[in-house]
C-alpha positions in Angstrom: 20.6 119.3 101.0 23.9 117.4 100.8 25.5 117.9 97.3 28.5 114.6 96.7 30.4 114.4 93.9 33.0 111.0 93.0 35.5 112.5 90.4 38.0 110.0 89.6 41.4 111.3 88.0 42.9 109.2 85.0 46.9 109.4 85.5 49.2 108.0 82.3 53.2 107.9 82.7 55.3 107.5 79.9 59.2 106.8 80.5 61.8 106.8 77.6 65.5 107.5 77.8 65.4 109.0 81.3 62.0 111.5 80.6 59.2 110.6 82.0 56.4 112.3 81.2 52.9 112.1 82.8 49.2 113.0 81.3 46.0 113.6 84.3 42.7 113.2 83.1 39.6 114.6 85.3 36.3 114.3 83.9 33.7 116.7 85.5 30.1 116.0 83.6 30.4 116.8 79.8 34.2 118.4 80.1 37.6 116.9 80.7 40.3 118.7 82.6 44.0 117.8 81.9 47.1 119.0 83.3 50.7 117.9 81.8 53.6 116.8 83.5 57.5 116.3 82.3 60.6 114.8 84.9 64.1 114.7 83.4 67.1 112.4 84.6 70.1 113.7 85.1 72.7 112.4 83.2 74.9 111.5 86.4 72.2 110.2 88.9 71.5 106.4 89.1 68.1 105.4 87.1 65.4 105.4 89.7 62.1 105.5 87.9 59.8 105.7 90.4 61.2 109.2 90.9 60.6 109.9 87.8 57.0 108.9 87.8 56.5 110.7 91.2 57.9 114.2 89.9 55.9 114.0 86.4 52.4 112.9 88.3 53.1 115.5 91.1 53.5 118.4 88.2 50.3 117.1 86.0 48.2 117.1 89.3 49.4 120.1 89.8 48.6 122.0 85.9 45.4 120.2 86.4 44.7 121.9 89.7 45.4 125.4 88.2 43.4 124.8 85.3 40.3 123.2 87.5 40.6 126.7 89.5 40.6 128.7 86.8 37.2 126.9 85.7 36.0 127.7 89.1 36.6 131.4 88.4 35.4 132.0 85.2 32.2 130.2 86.8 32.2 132.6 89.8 32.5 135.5 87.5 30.1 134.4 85.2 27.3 134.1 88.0 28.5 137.4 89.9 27.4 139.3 86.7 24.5 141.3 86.7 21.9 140.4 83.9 20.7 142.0 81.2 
């Protein structure tokens, strides 16, 4: 039987003073995953905030996919033990 899941992943950047910082959201059923993500300016290069945005969304996709694996293995383990 064919099993198809559409997750869709909420993504929020917030700039301010040259941090940009960047919140995912992934609902899966009755839990929300979210991963965190922070990009800092330096000082001396010119204010490109779409870099910004990229670096902060690429690191909170990327927490989120560490957490969302660990909630695959605690799963994995939690079926693979024997019952009482």
């Amino acid at each position: 039987m064919t099993h198809t899941r559409d997750w869709k992943v909420r993504l929020h950047l917030f700039e301010d003073r040259g941090t940009t910082k960047a919140h995912a959201v992934l609902d899966i059923g009755d839990t929300a995953v979210t991963g965190q993500g922070v990009a800092r300016r330096n000082p001396h290069d010119r204010d490109i905030p779409e870099i910004g945005d990229e670096l902060a969304a690429g690191r909170a996709m990327n927490d989120l996919a560490v957490k969302l694996l660990g909630i695959a293995r605690d799963d994995i383990e939690g079926v693979s033990r024997p019952g009482p």
